[in-house]
TIGULUM-58479 format. One record per residue (C-alpha): y, x, z; residue number from 1; residue in three letters. Coordinates in pm, 1 decimal, padded with zeros to 6 digits, m for minus. Layout:
<rs>
{r {Y, X, Z}, NUM, ALA} ...
</rs>
This chain:
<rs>
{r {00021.8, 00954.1, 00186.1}, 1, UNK} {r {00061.7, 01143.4, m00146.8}, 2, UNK} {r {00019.2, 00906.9, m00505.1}, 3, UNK} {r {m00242.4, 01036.4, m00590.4}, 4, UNK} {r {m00401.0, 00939.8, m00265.5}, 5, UNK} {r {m00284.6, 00590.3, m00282.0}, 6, UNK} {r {m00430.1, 00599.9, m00661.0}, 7, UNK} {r {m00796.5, 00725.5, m00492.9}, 8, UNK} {r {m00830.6, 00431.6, m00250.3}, 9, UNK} {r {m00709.4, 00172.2, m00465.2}, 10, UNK} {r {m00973.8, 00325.9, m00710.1}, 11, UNK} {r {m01242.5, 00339.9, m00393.2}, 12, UNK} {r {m01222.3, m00033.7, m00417.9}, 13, UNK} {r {m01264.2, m00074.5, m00762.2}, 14, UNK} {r {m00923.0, m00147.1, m00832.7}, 15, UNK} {r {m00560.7, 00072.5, m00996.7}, 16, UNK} {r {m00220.0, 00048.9, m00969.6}, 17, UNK} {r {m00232.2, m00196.5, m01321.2}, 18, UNK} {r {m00506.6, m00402.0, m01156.4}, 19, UNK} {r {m00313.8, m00471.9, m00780.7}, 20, UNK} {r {00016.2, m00544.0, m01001.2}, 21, UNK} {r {m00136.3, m00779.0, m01172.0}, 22, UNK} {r {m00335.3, m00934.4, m00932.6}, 23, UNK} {r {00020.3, m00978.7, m00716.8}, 24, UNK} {r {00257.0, m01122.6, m00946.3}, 25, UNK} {r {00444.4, m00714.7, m01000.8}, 26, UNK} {r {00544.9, m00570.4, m01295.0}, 27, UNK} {r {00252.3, m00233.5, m01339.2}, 28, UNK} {r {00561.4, m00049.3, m01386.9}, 29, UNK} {r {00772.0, m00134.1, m01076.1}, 30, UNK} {r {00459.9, m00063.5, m00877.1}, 31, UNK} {r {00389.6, 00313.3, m01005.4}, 32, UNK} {r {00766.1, 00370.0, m00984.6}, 33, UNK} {r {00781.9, 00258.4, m00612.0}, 34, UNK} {r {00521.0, 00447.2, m00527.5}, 35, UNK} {r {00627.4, 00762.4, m00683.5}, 36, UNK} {r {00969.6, 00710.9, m00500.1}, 37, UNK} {r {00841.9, 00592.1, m00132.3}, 38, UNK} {r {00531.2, 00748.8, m00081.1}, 39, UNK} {r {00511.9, 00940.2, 00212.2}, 40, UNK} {r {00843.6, 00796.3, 00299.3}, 41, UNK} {r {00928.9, 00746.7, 00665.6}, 42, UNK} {r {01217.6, 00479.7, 00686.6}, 43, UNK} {r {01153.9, 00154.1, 00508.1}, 44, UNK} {r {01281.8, 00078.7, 00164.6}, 45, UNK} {r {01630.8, m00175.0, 00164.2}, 46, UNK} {r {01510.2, m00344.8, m00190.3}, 47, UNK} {r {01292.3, m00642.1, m00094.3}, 48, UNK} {r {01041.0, m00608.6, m00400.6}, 49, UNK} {r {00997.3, m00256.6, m00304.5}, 50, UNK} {r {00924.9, m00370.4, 00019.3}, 51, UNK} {r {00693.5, m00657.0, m00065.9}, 52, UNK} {r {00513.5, m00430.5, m00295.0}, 53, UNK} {r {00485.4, m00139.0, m00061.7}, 54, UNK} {r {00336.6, m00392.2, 00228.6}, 55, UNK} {r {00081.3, m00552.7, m00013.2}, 56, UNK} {r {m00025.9, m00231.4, m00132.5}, 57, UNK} {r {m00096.0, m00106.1, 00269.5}, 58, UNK} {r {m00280.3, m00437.0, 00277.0}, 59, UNK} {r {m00478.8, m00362.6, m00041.8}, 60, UNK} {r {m00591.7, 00008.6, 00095.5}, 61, UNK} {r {m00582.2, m00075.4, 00425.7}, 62, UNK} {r {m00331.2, 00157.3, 00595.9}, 63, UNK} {r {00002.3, 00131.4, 00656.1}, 64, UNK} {r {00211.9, 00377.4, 00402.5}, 65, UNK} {r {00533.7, 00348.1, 00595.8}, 66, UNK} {r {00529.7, 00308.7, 00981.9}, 67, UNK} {r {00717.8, m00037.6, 01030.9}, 68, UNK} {r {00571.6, m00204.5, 00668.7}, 69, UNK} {r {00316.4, m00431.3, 00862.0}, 70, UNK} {r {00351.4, m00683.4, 01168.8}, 71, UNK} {r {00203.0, m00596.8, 01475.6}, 72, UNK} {r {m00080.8, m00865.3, 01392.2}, 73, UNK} {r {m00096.7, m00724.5, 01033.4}, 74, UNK} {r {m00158.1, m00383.5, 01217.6}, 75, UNK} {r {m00413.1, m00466.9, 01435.0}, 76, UNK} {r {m00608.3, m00663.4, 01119.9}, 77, UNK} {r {m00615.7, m00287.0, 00963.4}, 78, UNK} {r {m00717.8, m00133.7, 01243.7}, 79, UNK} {r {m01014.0, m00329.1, 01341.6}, 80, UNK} {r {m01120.3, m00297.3, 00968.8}, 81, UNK} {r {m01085.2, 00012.0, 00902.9}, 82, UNK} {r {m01267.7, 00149.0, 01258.9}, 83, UNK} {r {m01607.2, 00106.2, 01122.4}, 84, UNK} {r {m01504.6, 00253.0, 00742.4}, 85, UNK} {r {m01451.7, 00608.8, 00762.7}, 86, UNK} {r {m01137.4, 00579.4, 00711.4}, 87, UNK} {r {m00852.3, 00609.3, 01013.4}, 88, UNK} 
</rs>
């Protein structure tokens, strides 16, 4: 998942980058510069506020943005949420 992607679902829920950092304790900055750096990604960032903000933001938009971010409950959550959305 591209930036720009991430950046059109946070905006499908009424929300932006500014808004989720704000609303989870990160920096606005920190948040736009990990996603520009791990998007589309497919091993797991070693910093653990990369991390945490990487995992909140696949809870936020409801898909995972790097395979391994989410628990296997967390996983599950997303899936049955996001079956009846449009969205896979």
């Amino acid at each position: 998942m591209t930036p720009n992607q991430i950046r059109a679902r946070l905006v499908e829920k009424g929300s932006s980058f500014r808004q989720f950092a704000m609303e989870h304790g990160y920096n606005p900055r920190n948040v736009t510069q990990v996603v520009a750096r791990w998007a589309g990604e497919t091993r797991l960032p070693n910093g653990r506020q990369a991390f945490a903000i990487l995992h909140d933001l696949s809870l936020e938009i409801g898909e995972e943005l790097i395979p391994g971010l989410l628990n296997d409950d967390e996983r599950q959550s997303l899936s049955q949420t996001s079956a009846g959305n449009g969205h896979h």
